[in-house]
C-alpha positions as CSV (number, residue, x, y, z in Angstrom):
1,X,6.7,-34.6,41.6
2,X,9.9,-33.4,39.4
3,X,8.9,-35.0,36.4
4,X,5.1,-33.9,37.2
5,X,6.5,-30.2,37.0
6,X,8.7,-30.6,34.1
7,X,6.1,-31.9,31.7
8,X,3.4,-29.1,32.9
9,X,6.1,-26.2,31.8
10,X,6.4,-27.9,28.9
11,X,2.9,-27.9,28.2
12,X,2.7,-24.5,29.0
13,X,5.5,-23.7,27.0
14,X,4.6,-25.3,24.0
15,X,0.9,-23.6,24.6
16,X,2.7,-20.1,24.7
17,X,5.3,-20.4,22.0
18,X,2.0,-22.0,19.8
19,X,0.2,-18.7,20.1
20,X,3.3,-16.7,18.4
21,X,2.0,-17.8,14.9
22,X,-1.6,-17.0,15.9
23,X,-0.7,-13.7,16.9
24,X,1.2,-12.9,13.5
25,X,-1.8,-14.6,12.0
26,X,-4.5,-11.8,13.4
27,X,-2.1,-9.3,11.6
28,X,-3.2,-7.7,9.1
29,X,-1.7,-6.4,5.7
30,X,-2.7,-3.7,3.5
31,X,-0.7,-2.7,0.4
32,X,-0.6,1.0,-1.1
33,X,0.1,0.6,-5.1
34,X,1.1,4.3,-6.5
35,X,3.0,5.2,-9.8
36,X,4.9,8.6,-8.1
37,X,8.4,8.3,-7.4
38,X,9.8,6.8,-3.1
39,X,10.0,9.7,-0.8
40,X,12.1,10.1,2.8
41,X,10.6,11.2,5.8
42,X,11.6,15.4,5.0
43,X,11.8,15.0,1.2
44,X,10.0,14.2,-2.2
45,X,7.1,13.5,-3.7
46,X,4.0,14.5,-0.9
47,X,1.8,11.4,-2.4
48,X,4.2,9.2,-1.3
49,X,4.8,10.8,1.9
50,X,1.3,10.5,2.6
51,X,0.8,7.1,1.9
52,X,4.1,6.7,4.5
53,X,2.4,8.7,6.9
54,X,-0.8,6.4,6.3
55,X,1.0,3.9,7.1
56,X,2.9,4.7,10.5
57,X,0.0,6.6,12.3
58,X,-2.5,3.3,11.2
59,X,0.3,1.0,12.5
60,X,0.9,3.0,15.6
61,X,-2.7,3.7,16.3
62,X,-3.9,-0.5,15.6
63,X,-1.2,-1.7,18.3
64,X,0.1,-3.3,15.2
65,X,-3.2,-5.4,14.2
66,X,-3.1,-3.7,10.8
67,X,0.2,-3.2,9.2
68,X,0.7,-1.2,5.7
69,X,3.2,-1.2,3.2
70,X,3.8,0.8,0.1
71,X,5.1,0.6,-3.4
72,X,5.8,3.5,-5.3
73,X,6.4,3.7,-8.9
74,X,3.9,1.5,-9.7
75,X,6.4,-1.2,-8.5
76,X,3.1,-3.7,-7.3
77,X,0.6,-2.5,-9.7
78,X,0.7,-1.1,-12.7
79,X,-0.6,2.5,-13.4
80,X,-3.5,2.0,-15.3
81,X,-4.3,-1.3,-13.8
82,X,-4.7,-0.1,-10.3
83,X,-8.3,1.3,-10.5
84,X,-9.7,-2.2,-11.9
85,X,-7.7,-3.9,-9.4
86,X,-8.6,-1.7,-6.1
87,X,-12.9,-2.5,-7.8
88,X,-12.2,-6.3,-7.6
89,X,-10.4,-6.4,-4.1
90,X,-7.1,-7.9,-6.2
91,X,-4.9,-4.3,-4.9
92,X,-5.8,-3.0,-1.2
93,X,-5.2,0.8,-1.3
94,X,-3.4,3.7,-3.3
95,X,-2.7,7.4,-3.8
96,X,-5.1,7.5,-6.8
97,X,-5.4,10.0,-9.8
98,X,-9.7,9.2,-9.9
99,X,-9.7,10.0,-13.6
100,X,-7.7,7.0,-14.4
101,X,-10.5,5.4,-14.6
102,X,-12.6,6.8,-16.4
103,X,-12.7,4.3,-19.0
104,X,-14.5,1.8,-16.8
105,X,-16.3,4.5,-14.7
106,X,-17.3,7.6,-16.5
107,X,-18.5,9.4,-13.8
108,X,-15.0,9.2,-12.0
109,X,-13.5,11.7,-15.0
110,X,-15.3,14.5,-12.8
111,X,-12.2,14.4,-10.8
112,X,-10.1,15.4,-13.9
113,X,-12.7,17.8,-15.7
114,X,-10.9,21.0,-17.0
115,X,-12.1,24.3,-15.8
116,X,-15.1,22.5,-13.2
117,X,-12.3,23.4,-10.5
118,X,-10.9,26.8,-10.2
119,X,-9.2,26.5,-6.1
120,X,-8.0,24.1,-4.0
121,X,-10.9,25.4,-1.5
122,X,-13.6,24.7,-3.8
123,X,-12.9,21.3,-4.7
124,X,-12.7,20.6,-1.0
125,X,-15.9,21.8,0.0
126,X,-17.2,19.0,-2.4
127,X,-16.5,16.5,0.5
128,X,-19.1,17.8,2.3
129,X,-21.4,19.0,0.2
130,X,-24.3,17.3,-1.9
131,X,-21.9,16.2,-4.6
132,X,-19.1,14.7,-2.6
133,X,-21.4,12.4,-0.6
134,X,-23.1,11.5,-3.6
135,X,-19.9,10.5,-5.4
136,X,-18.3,9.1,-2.8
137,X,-21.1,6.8,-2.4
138,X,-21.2,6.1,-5.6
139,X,-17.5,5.3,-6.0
140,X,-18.0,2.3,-3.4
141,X,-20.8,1.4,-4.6
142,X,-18.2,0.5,-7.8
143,X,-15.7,-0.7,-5.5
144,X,-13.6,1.9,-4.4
145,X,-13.9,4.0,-0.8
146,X,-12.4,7.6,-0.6
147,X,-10.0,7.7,2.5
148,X,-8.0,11.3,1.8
149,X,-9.4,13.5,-0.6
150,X,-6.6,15.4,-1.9
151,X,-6.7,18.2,-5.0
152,X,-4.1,19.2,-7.4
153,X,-3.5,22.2,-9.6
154,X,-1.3,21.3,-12.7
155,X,0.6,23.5,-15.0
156,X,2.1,22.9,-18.6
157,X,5.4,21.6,-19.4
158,X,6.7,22.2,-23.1
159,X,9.6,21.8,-25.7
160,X,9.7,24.8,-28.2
161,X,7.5,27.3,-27.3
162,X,4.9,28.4,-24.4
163,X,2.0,26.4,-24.4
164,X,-0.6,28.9,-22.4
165,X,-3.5,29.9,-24.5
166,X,-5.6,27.7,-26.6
167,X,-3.7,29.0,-29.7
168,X,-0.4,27.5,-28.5
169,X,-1.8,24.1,-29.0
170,X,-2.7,24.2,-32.2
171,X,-0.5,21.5,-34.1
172,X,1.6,20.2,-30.9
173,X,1.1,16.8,-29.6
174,X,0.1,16.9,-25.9
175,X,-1.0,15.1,-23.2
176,X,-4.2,15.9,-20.8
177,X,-4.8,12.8,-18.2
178,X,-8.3,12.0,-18.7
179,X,-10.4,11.9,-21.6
180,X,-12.1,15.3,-20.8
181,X,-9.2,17.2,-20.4
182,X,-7.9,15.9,-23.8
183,X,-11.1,16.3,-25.1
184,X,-10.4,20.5,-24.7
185,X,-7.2,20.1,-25.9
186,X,-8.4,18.7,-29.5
187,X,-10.8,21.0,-29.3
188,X,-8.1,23.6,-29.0
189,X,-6.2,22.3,-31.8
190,X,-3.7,19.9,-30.2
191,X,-3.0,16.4,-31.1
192,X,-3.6,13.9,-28.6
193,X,-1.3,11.2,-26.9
194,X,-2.3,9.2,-23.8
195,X,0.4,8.3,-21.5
196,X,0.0,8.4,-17.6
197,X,2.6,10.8,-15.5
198,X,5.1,8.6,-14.9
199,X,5.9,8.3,-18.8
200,X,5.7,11.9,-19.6
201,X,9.4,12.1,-19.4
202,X,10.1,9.4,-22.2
203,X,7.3,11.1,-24.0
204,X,8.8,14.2,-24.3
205,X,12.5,13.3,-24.2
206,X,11.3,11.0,-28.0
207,X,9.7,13.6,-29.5
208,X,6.4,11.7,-28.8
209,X,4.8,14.8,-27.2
210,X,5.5,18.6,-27.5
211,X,3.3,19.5,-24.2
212,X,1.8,17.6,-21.1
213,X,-0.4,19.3,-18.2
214,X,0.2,17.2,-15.1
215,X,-0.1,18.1,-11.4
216,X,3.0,20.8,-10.2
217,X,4.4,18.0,-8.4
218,X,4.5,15.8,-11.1
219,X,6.5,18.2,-13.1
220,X,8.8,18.5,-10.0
221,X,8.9,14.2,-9.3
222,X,9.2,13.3,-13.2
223,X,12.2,15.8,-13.8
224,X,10.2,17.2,-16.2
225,X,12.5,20.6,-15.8
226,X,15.1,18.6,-18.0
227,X,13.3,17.8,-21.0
228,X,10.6,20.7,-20.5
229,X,12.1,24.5,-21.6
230,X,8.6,26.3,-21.0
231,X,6.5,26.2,-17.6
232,X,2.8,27.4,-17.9
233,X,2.2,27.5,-13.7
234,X,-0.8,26.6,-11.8
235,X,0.2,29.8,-9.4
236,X,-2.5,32.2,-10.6
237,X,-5.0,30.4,-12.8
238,X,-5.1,26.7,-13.9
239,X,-7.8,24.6,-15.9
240,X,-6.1,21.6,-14.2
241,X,-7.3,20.3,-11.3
242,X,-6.7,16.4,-10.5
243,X,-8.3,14.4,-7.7
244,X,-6.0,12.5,-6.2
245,X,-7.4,11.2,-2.6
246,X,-5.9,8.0,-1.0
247,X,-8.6,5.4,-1.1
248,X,-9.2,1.8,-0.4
249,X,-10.8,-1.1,-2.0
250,X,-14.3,-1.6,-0.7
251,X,-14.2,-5.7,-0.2
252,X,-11.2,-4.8,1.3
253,X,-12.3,-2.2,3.5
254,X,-15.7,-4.3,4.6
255,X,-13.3,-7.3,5.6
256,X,-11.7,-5.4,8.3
257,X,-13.1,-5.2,11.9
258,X,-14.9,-2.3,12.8
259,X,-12.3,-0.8,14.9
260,X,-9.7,-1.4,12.0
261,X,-12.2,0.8,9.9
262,X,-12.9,3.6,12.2
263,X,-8.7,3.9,12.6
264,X,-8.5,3.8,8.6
265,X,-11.1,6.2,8.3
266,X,-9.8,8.8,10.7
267,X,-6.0,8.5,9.8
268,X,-6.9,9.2,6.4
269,X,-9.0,12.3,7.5
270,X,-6.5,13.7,8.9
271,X,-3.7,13.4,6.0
272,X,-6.0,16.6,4.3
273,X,-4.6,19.3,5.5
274,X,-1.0,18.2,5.6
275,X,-2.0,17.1,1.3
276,X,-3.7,20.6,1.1
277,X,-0.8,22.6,2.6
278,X,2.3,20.3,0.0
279,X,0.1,21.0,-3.1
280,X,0.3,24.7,-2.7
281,X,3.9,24.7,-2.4
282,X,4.4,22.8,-4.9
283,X,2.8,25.5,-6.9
284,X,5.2,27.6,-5.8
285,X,8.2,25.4,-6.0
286,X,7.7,24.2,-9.2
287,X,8.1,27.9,-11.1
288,X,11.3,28.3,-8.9
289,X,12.7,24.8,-9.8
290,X,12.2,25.3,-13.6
291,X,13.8,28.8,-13.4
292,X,16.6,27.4,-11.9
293,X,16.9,25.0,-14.8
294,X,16.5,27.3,-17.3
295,X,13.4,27.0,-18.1
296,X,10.8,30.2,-19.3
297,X,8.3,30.4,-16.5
298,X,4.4,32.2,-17.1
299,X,1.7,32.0,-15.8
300,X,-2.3,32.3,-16.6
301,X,-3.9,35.6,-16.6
302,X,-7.9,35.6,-16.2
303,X,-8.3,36.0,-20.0
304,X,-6.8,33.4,-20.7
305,X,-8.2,30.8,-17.8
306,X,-11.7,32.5,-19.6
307,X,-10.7,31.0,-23.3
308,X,-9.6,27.7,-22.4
309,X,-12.7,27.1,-19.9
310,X,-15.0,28.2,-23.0
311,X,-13.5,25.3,-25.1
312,X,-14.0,23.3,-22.3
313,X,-17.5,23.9,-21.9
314,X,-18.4,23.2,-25.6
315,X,-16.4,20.1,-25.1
316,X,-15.7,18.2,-22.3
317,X,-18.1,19.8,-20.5
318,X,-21.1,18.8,-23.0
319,X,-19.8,15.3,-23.9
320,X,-20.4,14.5,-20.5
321,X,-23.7,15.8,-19.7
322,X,-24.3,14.3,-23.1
323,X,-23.0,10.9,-23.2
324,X,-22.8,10.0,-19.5
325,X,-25.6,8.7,-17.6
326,X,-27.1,11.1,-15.2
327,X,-24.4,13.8,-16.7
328,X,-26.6,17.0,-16.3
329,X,-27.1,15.9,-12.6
330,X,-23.5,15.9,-11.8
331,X,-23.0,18.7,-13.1
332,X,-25.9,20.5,-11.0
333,X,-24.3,19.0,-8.2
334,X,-21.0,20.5,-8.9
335,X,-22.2,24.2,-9.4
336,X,-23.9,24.0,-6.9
337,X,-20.3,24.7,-5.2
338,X,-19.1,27.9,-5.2
């Protein structure tokens, strides 16, 4: 009778300790690829404190069935290569700048289109109006699904002089972010180099570019204050406005269960406000942490904001309704916003 008890706990024992690496096996992992600098908890770059926040509330709310972990600094992926990569299912997730790929997907350089933006409120309401459904579907349908939709204002870090009106730019070599933007910059009389955000510094600091327009916290997170002795803020007016959202590879996203997705879906809902409310004071910070530095601090007047928006829209503007299919479309779609 012992020895008929002994080998039954066995068996039950080896039965238990056999569904350990079953349980770890229903686990699963998502990766967030971004190029902004780590964060903590209290302080640094909000993009990567939202893609942390991701993380723990999708962890916590899953029981631990989907577990997420993040790489700043382009440390998995690199920049450019994470929009292709997030389309074939190769990288799961990340804090995306949309107009990064515009090279592959024209219609994503909507989300980097100078002057189509003017406030943080307006580009929100896209999400639920005509234009942000159709875009959103049209982004998975290439591959990619919109999880956080986050906006961001961007000002103008320079070497040797202000750059805030269109005459500043003539002869300086600056940087936009996505072909539209630099497309009003040459049109303004700037010379053109293409480098994402996390190489500005270099950029600048080699005397490869005079100027570069980048979201305010990417002039904060880059250190941009140290190389940069003129700050063209985004407190007023900017022609600047980047979509950023967190998003999620569509294979990916279909090869979770449909509780997983609902969870994904919601938690990255929710991030908005909390991205919303950091942008803004980043607009704010930023003028106070280049003063500090030294740095010449301006900002846009509505004259100005008119000018550059004009360039834009004999520009950017027409190259797109122009040269990309279903352009005028968009474009009806997005002023249809107020």
């Amino acid at each position: 009778m012992n020895r008929k008890l002994v080998i039954a706990w066995a068996a039950a024992t080896c039965f238990a300790l056999a569904q350990i690496p079953n349980a770890h096996a229903q686990q699963k992992v998502l990766k967030i690829s971004h190029q902004f600098p780590g964060s903590s908890a209290t302080e640094g770059d909000f993009r990567d404190q939202l893609a942390r926040k991701f993380a723990t509330d999708v962890e916590a709310r899953s029981k631990g069935s989907l577990k997420v972990e993040v790489y700043p600094a382009s440390s998995l992926v690199k920049t450019f290569a994470q929009f292709g990569a997030l389309r074939k299912g190769a990288l799961d997730m990340s804090v995306l700048p949309l107009a990064y790929g515009g090279g592959e997907v024209p219609e994503a350089n909507l989300g980097l289109m100078p002057g189509l933006v003017t406030s943080y409120e307006q580009g929100l309401r896209w999400k639920d109006a005509p234009i942000g459904r159709e875009w959103s579907k049209f982004m998975e349908d290439k591959g990619i699904k919109i999880l956080t939709w986050v906006w961001q204002a961007g000002g103008v870090a320079s070497l040797s002089k202000p750059f805030v009106s269109p005459d500043d730019a003539k002869g300086l070599k600056a940087r936009g972010g996505s072909k539209e933007m630099d497309m009003m910059l040459k049109g303004a009389g700037a010379a053109i180099t293409n480098v994402p955000s996390n190489e500005i510094y270099s950029a600048m600091q080699s005397g490869v570019l005079d100027a570069a327009v980048t979201s305010s916290t990417s002039l904060i997170s880059f250190r941009l204050y140290e190389t940069g002795k003129h700050l063209t803020t985004a407190r007023k007016n900017s022609f600047w406005y980047m979509f950023e959202p967190l998003v999620i590879s569509k294979s990916v996203f279909d090869g979770l269960t449909p509780e997983q997705q609902k969870i994904v879906v919601e938690v990255g809902a929710s991030l908005e406000k909390f991205a919303l409310d950091a942008a803004k004071a980043d607009d704010q910070r930023v003028a106070e942490v280049y003063a500090k530095a030294g740095a010449k601090v301006t900002d846009m007047d509505d004259a100005t904001f008119a000018k550059w928006r004009a360039i834009a829209q004999a520009t950017a503007w027409k190259d797109f309704e122009t040269n990309v299919k279903d352009g005028k479309h968009w474009f009806d779609l997005v002023n249809a916003v107020k």
